[in-house]
mmCIF file of the protein (N, C-alpha, C, O) and its ligand, coordinates in Angstrom:
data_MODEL
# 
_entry.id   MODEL 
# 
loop_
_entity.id 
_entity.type 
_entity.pdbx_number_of_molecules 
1 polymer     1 
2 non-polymer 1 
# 
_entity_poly.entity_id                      1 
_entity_poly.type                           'polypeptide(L)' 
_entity_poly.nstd_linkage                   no 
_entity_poly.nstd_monomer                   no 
_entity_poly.pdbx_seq_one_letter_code       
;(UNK)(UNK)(UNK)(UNK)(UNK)(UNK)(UNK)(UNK)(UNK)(UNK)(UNK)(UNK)(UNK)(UNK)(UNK)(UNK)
(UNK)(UNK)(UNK)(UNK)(UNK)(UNK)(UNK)(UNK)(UNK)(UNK)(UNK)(UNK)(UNK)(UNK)(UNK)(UNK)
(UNK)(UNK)(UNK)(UNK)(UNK)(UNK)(UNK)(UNK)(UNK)(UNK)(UNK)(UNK)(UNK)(UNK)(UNK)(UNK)
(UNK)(UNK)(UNK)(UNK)(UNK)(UNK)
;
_entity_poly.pdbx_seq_one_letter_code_can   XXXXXXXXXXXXXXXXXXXXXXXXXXXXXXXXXXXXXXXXXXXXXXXXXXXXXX 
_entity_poly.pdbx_strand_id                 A 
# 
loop_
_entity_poly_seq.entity_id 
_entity_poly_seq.num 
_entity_poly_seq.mon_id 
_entity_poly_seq.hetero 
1 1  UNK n 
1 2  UNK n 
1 3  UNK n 
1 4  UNK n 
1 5  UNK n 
1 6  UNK n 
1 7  UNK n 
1 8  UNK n 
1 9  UNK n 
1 10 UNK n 
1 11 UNK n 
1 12 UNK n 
1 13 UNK n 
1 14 UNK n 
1 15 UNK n 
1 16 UNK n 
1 17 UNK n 
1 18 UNK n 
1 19 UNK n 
1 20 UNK n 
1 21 UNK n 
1 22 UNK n 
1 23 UNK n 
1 24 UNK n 
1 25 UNK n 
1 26 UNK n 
1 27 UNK n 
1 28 UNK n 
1 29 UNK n 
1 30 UNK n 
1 31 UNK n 
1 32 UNK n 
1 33 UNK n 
1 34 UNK n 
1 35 UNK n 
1 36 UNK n 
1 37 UNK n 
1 38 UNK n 
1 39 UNK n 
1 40 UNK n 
1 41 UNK n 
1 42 UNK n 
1 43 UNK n 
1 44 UNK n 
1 45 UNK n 
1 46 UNK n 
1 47 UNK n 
1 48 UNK n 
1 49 UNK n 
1 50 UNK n 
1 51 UNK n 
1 52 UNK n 
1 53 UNK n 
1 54 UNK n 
# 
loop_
_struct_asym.id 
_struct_asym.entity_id 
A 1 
B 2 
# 
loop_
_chem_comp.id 
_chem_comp.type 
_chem_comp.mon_nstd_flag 
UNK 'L-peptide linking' . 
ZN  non-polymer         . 
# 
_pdbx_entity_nonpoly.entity_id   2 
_pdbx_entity_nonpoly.name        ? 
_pdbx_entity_nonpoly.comp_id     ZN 
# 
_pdbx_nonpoly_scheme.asym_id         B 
_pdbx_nonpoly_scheme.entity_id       2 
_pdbx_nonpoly_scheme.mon_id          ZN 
_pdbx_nonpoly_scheme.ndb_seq_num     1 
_pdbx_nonpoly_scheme.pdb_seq_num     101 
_pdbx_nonpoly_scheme.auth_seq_num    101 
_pdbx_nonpoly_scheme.pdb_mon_id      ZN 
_pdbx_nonpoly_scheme.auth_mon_id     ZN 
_pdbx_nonpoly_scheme.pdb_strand_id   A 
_pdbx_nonpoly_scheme.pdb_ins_code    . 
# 
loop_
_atom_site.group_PDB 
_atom_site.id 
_atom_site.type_symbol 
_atom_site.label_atom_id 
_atom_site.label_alt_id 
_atom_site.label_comp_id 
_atom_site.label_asym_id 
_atom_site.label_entity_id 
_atom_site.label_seq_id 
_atom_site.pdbx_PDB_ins_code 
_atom_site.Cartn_x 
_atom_site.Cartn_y 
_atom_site.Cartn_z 
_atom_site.occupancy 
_atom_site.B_iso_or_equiv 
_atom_site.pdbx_formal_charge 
_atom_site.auth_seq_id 
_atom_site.auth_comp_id 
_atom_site.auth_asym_id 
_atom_site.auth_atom_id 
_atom_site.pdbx_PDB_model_num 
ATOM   1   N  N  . UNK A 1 1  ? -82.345 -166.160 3.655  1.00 0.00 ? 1   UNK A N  1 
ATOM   2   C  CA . UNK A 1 1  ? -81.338 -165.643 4.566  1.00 0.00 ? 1   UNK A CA 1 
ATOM   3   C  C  . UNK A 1 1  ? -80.605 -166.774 5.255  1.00 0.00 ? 1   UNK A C  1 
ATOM   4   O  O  . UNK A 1 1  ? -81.194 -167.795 5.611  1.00 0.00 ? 1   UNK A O  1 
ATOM   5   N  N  . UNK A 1 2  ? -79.244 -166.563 5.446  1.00 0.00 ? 2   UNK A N  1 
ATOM   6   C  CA . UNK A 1 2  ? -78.824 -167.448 5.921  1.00 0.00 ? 2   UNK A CA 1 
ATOM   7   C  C  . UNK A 1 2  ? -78.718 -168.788 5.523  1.00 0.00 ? 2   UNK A C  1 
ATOM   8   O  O  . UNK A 1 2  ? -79.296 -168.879 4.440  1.00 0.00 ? 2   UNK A O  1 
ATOM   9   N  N  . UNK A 1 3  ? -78.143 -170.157 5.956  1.00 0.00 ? 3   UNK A N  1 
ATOM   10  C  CA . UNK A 1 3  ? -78.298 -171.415 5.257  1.00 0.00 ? 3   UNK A CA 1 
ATOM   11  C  C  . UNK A 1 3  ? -78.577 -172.300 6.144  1.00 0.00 ? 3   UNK A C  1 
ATOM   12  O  O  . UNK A 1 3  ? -78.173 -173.460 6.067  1.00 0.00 ? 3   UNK A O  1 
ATOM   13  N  N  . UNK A 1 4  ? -79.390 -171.792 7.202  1.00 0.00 ? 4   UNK A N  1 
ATOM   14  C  CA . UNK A 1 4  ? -80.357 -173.023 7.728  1.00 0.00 ? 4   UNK A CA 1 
ATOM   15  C  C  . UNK A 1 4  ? -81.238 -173.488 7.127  1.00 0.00 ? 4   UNK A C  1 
ATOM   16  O  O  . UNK A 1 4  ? -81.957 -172.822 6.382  1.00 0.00 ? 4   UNK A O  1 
ATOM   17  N  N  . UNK A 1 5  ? -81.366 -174.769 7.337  1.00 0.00 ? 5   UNK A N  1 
ATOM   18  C  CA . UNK A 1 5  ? -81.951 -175.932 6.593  1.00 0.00 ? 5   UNK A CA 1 
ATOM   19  C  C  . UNK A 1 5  ? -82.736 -176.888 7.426  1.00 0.00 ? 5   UNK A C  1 
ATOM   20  O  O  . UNK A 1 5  ? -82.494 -177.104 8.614  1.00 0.00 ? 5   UNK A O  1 
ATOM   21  N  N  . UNK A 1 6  ? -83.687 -177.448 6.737  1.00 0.00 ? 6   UNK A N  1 
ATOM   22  C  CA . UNK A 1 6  ? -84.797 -178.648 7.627  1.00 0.00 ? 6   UNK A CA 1 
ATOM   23  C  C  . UNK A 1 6  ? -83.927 -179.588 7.887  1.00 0.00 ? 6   UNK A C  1 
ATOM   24  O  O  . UNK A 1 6  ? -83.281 -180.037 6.940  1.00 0.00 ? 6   UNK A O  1 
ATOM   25  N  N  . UNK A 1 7  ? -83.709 -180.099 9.211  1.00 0.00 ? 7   UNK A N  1 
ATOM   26  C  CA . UNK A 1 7  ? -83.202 -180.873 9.833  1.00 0.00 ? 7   UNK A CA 1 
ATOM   27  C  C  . UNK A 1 7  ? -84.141 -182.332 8.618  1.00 0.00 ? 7   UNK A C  1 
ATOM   28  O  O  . UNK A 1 7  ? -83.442 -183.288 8.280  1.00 0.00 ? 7   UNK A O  1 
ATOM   29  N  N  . UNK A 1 8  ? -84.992 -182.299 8.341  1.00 0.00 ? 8   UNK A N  1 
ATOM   30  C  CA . UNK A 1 8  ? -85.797 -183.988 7.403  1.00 0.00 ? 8   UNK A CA 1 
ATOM   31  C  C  . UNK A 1 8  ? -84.970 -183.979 6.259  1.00 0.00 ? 8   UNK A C  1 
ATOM   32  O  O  . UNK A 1 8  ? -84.920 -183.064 5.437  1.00 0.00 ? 8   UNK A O  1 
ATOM   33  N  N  . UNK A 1 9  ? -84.162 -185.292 6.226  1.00 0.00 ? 9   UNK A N  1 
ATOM   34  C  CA . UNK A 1 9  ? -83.317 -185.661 5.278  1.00 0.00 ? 9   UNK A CA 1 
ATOM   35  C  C  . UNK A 1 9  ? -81.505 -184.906 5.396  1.00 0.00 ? 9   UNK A C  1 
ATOM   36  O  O  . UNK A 1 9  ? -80.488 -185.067 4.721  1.00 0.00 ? 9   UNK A O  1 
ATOM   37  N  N  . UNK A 1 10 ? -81.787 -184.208 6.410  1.00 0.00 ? 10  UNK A N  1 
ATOM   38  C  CA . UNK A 1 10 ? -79.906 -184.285 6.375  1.00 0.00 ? 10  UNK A CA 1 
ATOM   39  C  C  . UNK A 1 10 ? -79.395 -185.031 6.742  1.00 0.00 ? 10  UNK A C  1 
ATOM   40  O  O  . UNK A 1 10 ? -79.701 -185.640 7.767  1.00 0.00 ? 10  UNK A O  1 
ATOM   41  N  N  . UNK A 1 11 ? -78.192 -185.310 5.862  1.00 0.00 ? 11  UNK A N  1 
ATOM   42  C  CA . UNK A 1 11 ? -77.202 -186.382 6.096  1.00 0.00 ? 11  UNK A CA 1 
ATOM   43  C  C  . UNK A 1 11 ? -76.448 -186.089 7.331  1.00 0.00 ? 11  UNK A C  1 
ATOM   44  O  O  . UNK A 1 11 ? -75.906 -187.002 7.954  1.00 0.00 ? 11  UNK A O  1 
ATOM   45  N  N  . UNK A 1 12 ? -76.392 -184.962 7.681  1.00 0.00 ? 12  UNK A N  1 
ATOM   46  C  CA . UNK A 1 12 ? -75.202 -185.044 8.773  1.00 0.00 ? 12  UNK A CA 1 
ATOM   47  C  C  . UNK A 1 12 ? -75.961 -185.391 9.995  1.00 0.00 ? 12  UNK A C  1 
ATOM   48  O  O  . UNK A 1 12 ? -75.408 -185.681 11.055 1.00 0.00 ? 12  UNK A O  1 
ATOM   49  N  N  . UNK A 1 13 ? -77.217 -185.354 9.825  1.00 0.00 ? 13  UNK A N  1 
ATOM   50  C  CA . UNK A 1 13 ? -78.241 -185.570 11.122 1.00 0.00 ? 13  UNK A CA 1 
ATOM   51  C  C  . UNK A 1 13 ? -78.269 -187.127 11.074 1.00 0.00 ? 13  UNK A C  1 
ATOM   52  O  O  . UNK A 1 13 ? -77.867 -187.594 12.140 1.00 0.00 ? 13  UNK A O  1 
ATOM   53  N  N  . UNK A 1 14 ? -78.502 -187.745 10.474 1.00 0.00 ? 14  UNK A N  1 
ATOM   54  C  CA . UNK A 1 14 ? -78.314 -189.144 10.257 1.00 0.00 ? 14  UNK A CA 1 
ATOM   55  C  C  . UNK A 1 14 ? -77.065 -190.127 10.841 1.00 0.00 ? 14  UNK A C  1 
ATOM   56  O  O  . UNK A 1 14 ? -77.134 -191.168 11.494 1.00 0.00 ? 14  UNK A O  1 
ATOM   57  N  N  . UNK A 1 15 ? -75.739 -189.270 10.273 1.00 0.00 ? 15  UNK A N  1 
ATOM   58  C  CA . UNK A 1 15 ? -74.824 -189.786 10.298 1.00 0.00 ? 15  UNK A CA 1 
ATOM   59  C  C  . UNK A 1 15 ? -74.760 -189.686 12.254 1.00 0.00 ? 15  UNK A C  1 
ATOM   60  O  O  . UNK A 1 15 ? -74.486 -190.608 13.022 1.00 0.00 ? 15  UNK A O  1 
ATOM   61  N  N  . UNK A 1 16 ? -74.988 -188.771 12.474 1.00 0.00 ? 16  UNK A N  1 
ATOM   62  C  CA . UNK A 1 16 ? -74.617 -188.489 13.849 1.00 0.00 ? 16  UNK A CA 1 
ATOM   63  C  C  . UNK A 1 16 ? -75.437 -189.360 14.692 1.00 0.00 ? 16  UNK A C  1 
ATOM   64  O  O  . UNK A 1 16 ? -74.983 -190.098 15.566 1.00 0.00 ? 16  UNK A O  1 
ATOM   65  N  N  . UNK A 1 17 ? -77.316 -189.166 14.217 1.00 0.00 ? 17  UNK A N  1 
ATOM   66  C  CA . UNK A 1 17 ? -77.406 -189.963 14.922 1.00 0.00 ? 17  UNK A CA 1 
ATOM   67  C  C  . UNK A 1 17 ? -77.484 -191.604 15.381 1.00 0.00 ? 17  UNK A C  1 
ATOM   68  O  O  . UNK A 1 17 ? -77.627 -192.086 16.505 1.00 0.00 ? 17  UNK A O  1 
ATOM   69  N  N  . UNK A 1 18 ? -77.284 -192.472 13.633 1.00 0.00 ? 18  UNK A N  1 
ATOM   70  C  CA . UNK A 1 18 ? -76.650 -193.587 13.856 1.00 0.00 ? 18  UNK A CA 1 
ATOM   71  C  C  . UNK A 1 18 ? -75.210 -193.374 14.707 1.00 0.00 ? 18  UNK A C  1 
ATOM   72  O  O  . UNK A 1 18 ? -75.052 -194.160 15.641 1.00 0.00 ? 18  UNK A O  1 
ATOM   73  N  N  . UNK A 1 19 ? -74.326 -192.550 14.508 1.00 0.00 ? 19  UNK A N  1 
ATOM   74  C  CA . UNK A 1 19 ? -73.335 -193.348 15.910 1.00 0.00 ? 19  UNK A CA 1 
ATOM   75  C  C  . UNK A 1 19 ? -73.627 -193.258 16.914 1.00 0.00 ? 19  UNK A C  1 
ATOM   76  O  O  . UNK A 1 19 ? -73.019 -193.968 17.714 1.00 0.00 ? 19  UNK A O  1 
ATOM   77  N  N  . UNK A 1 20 ? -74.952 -192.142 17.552 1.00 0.00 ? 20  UNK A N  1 
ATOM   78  C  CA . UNK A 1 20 ? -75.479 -192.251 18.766 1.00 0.00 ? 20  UNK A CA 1 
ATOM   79  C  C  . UNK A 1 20 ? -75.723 -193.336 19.155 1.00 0.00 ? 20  UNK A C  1 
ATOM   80  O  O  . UNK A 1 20 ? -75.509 -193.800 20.274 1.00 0.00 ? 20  UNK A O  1 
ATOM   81  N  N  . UNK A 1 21 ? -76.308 -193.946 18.029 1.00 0.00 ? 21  UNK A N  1 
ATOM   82  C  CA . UNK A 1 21 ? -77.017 -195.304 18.373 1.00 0.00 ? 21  UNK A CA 1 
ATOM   83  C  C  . UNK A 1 21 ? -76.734 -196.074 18.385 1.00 0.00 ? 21  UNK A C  1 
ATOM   84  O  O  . UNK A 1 21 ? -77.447 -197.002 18.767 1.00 0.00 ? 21  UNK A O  1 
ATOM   85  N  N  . UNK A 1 22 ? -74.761 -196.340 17.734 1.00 0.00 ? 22  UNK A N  1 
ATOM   86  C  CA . UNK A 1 22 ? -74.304 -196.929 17.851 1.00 0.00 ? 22  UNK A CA 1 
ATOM   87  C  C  . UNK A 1 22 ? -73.652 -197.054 19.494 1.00 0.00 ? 22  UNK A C  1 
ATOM   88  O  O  . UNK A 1 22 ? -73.784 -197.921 20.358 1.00 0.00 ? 22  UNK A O  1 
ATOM   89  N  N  . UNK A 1 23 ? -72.976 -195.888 19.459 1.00 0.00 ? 23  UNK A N  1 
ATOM   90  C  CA . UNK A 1 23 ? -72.405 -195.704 21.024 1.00 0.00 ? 23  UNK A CA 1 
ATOM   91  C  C  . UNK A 1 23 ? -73.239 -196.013 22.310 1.00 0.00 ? 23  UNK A C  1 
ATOM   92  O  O  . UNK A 1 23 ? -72.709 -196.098 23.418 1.00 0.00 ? 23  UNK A O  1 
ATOM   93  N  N  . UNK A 1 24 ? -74.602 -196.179 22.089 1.00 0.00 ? 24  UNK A N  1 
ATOM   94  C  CA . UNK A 1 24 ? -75.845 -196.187 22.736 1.00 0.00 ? 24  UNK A CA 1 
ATOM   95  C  C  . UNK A 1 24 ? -75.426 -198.044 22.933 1.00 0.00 ? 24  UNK A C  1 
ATOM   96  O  O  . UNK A 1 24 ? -75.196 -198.554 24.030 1.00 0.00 ? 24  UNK A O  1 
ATOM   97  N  N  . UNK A 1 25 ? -75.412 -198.658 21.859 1.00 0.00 ? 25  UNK A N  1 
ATOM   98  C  CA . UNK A 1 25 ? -75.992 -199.860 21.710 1.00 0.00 ? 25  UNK A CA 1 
ATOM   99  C  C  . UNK A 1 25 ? -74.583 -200.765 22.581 1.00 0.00 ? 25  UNK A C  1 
ATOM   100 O  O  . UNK A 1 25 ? -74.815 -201.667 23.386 1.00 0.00 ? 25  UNK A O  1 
ATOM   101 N  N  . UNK A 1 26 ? -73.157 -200.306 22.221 1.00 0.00 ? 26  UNK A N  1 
ATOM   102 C  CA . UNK A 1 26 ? -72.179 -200.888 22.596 1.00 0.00 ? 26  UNK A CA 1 
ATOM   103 C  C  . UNK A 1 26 ? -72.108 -200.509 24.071 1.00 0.00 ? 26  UNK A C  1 
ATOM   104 O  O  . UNK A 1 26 ? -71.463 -201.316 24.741 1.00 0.00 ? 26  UNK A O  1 
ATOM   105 N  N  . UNK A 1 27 ? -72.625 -199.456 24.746 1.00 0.00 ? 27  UNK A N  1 
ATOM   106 C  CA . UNK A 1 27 ? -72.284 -198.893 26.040 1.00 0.00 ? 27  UNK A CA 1 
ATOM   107 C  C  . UNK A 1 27 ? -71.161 -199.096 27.109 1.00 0.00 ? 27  UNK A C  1 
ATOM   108 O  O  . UNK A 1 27 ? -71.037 -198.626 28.240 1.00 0.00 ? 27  UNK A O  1 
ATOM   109 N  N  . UNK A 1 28 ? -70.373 -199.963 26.366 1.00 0.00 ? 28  UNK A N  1 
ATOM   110 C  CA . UNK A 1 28 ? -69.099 -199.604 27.486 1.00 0.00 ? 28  UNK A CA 1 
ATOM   111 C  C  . UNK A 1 28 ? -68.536 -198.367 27.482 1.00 0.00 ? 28  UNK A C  1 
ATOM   112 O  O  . UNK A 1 28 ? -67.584 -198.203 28.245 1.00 0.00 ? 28  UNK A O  1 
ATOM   113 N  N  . UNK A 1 29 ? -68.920 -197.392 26.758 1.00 0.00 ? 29  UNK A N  1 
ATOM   114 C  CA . UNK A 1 29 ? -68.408 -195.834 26.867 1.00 0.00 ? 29  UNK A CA 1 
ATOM   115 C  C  . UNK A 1 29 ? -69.242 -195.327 26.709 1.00 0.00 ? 29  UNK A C  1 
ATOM   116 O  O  . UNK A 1 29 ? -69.905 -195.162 25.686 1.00 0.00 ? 29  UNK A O  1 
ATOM   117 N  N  . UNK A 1 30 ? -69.441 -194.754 28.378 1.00 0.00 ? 30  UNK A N  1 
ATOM   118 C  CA . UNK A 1 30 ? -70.348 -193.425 28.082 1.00 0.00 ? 30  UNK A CA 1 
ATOM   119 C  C  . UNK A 1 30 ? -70.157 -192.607 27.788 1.00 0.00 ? 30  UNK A C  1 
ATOM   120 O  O  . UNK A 1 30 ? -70.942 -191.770 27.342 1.00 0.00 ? 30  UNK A O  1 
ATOM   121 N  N  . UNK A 1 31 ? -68.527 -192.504 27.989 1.00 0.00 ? 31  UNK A N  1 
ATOM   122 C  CA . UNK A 1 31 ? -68.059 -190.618 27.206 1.00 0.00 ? 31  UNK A CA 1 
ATOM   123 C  C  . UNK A 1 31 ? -68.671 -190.707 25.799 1.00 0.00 ? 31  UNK A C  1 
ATOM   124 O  O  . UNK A 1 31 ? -69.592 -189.952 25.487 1.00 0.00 ? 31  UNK A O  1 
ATOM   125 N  N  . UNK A 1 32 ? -68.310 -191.366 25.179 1.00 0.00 ? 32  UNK A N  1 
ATOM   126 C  CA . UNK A 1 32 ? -68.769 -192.043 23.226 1.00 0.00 ? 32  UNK A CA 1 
ATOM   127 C  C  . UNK A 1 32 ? -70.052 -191.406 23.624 1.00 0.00 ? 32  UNK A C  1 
ATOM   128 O  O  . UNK A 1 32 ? -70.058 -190.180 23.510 1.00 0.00 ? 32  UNK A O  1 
ATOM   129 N  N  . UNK A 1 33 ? -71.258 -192.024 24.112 1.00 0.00 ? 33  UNK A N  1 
ATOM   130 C  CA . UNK A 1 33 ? -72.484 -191.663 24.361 1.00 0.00 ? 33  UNK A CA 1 
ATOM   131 C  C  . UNK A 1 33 ? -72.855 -190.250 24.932 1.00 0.00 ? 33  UNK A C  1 
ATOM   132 O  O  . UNK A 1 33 ? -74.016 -189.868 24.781 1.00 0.00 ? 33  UNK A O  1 
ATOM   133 N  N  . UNK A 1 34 ? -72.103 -189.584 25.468 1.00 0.00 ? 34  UNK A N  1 
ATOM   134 C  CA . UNK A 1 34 ? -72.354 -188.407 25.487 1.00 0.00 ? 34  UNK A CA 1 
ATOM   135 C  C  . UNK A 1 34 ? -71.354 -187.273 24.629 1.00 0.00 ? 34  UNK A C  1 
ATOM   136 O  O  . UNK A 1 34 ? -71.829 -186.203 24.247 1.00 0.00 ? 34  UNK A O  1 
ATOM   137 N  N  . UNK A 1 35 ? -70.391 -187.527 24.463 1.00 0.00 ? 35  UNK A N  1 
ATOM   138 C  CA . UNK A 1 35 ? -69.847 -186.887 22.925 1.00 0.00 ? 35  UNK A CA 1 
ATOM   139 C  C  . UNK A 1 35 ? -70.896 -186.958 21.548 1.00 0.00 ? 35  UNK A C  1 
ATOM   140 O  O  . UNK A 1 35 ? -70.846 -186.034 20.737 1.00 0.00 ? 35  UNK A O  1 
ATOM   141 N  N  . UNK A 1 36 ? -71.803 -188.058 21.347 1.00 0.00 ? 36  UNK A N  1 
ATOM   142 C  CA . UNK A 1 36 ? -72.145 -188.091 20.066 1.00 0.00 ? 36  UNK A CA 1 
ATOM   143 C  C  . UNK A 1 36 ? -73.346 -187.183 20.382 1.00 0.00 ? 36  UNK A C  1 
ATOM   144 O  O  . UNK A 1 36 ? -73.613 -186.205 19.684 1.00 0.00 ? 36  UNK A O  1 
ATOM   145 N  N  . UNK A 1 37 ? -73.944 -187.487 21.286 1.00 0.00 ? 37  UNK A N  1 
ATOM   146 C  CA . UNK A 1 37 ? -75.257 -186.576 21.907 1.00 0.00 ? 37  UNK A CA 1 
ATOM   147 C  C  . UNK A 1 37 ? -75.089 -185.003 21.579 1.00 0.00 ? 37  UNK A C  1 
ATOM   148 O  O  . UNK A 1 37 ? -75.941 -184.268 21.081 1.00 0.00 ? 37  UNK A O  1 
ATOM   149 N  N  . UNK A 1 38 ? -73.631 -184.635 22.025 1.00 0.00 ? 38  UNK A N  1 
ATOM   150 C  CA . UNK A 1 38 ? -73.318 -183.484 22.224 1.00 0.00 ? 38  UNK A CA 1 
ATOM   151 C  C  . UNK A 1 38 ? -72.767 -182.752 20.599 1.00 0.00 ? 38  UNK A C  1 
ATOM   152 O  O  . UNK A 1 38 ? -72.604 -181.543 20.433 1.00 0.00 ? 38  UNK A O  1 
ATOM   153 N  N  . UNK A 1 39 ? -72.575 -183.695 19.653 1.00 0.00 ? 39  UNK A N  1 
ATOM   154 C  CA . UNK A 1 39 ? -72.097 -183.401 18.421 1.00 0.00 ? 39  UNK A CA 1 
ATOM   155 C  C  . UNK A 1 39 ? -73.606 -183.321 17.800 1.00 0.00 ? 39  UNK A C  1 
ATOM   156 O  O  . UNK A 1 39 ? -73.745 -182.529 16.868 1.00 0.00 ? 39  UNK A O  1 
ATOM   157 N  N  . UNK A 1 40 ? -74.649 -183.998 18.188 1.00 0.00 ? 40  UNK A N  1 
ATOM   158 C  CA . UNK A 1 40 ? -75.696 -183.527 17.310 1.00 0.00 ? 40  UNK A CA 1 
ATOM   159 C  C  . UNK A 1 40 ? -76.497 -182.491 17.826 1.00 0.00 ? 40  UNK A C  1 
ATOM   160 O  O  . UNK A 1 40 ? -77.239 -181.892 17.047 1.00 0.00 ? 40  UNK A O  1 
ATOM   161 N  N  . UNK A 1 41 ? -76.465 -182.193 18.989 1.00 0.00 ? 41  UNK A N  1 
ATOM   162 C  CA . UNK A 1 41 ? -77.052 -180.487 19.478 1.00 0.00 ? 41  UNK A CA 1 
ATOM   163 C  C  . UNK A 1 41 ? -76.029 -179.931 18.908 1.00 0.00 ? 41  UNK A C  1 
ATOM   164 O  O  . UNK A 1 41 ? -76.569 -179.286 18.009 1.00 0.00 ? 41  UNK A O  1 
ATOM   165 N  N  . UNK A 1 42 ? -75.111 -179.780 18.842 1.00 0.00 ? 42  UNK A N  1 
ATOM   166 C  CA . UNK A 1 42 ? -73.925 -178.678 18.341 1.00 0.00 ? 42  UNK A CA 1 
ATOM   167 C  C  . UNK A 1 42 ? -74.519 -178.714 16.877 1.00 0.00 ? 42  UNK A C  1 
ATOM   168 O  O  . UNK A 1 42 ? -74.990 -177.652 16.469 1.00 0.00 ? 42  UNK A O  1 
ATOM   169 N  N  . UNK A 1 43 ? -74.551 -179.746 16.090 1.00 0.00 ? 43  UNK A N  1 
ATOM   170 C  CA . UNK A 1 43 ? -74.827 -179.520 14.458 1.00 0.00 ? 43  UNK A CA 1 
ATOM   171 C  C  . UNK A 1 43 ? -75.985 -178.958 14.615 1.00 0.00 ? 43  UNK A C  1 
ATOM   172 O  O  . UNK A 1 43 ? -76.209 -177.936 13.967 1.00 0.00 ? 43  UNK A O  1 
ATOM   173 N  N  . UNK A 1 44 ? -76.927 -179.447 15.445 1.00 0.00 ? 44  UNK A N  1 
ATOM   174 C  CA . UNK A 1 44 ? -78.432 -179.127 15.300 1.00 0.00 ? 44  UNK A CA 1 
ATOM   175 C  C  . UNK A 1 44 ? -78.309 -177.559 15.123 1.00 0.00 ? 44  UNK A C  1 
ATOM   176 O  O  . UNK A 1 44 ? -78.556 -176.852 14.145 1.00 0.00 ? 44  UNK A O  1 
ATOM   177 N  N  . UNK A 1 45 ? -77.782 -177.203 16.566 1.00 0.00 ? 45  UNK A N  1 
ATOM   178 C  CA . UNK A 1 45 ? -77.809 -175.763 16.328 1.00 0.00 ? 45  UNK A CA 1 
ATOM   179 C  C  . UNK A 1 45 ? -76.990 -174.837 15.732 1.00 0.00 ? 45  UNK A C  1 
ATOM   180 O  O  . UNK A 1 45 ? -77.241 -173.633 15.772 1.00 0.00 ? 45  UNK A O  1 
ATOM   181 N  N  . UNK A 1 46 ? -75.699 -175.463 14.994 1.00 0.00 ? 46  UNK A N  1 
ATOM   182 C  CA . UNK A 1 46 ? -75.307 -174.503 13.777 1.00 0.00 ? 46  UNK A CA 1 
ATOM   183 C  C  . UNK A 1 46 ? -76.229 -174.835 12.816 1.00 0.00 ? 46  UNK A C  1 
ATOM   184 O  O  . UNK A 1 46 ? -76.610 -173.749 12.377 1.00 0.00 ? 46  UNK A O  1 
ATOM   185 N  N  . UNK A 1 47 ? -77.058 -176.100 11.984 1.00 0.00 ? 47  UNK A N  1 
ATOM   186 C  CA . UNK A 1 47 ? -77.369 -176.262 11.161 1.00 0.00 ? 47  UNK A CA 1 
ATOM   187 C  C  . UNK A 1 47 ? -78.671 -175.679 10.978 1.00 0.00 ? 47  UNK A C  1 
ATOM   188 O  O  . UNK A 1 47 ? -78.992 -174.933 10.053 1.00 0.00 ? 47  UNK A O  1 
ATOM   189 N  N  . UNK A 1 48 ? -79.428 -176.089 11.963 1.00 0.00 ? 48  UNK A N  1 
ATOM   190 C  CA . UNK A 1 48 ? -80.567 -176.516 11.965 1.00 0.00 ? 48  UNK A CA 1 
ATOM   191 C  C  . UNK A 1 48 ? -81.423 -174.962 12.554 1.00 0.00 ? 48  UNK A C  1 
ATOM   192 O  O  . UNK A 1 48 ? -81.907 -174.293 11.642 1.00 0.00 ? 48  UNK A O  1 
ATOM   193 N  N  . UNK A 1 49 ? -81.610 -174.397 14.025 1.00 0.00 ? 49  UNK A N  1 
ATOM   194 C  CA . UNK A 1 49 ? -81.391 -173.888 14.810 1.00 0.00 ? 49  UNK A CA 1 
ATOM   195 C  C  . UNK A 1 49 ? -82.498 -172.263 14.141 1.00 0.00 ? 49  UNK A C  1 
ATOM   196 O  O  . UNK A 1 49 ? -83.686 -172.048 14.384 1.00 0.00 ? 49  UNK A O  1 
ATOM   197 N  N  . UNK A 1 50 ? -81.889 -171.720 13.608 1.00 0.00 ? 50  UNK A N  1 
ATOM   198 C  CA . UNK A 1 50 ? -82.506 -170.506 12.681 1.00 0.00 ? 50  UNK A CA 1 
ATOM   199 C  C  . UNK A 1 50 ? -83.878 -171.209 11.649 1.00 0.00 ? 50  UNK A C  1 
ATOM   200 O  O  . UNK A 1 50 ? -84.920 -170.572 11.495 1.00 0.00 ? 50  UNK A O  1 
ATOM   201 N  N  . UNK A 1 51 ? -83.672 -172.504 11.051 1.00 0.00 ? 51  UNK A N  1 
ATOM   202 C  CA . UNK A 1 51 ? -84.936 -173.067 10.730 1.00 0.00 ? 51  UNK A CA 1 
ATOM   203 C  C  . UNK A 1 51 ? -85.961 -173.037 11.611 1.00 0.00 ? 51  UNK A C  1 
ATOM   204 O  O  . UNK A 1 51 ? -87.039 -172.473 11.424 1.00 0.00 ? 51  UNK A O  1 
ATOM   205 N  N  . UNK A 1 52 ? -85.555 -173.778 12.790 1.00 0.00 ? 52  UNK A N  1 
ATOM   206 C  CA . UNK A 1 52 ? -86.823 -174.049 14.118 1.00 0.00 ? 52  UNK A CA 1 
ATOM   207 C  C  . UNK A 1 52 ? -86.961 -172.930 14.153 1.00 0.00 ? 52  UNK A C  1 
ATOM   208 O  O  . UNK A 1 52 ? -88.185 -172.807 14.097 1.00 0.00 ? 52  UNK A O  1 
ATOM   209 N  N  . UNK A 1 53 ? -86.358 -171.553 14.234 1.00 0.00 ? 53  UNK A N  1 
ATOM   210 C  CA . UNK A 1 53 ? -87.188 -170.847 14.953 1.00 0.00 ? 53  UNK A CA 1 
ATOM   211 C  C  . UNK A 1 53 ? -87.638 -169.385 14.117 1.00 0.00 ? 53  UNK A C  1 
ATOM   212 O  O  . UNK A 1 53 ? -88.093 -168.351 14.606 1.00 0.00 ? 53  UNK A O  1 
ATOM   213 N  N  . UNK A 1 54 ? -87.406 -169.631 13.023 1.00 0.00 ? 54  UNK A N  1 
ATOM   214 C  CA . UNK A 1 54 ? -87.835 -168.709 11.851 1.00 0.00 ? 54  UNK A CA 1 
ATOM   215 C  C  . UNK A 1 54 ? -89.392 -168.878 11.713 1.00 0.00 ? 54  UNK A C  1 
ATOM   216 O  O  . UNK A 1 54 ? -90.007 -168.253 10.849 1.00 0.00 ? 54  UNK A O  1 
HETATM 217 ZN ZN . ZN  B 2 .  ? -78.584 -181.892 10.347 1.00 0.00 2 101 ZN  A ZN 1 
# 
């Protein structure tokens, strides 16, 4: 049902959260640092979301 999927091994989870870590690491922008934060709860929970709690 549905096309939630294990967050282990998605790419889009990856991708997001290397720029976290990027935006993390450069920190002159915290907006950057909290936009990327906020793009991987958003994927998490279209993507992910119905997995956790199935
Ligand atoms: Zn993902």
């Amino acid at each position: 049902m549905g096309d939630a999927k294990s967050p282990v091994g998605c790419m889009d989870c990856v991708r997001l959260e290397a720029a976290r870590r990027q935006a993390v690491a450069e920190c002159h922008d915290h907006d950057a640092v909290v936009d990327a934060t906020v793009a991987i709860r958003s994927h998490f929970r279209d993507a992910h979301l119905l997995f956790r709690t199935a």
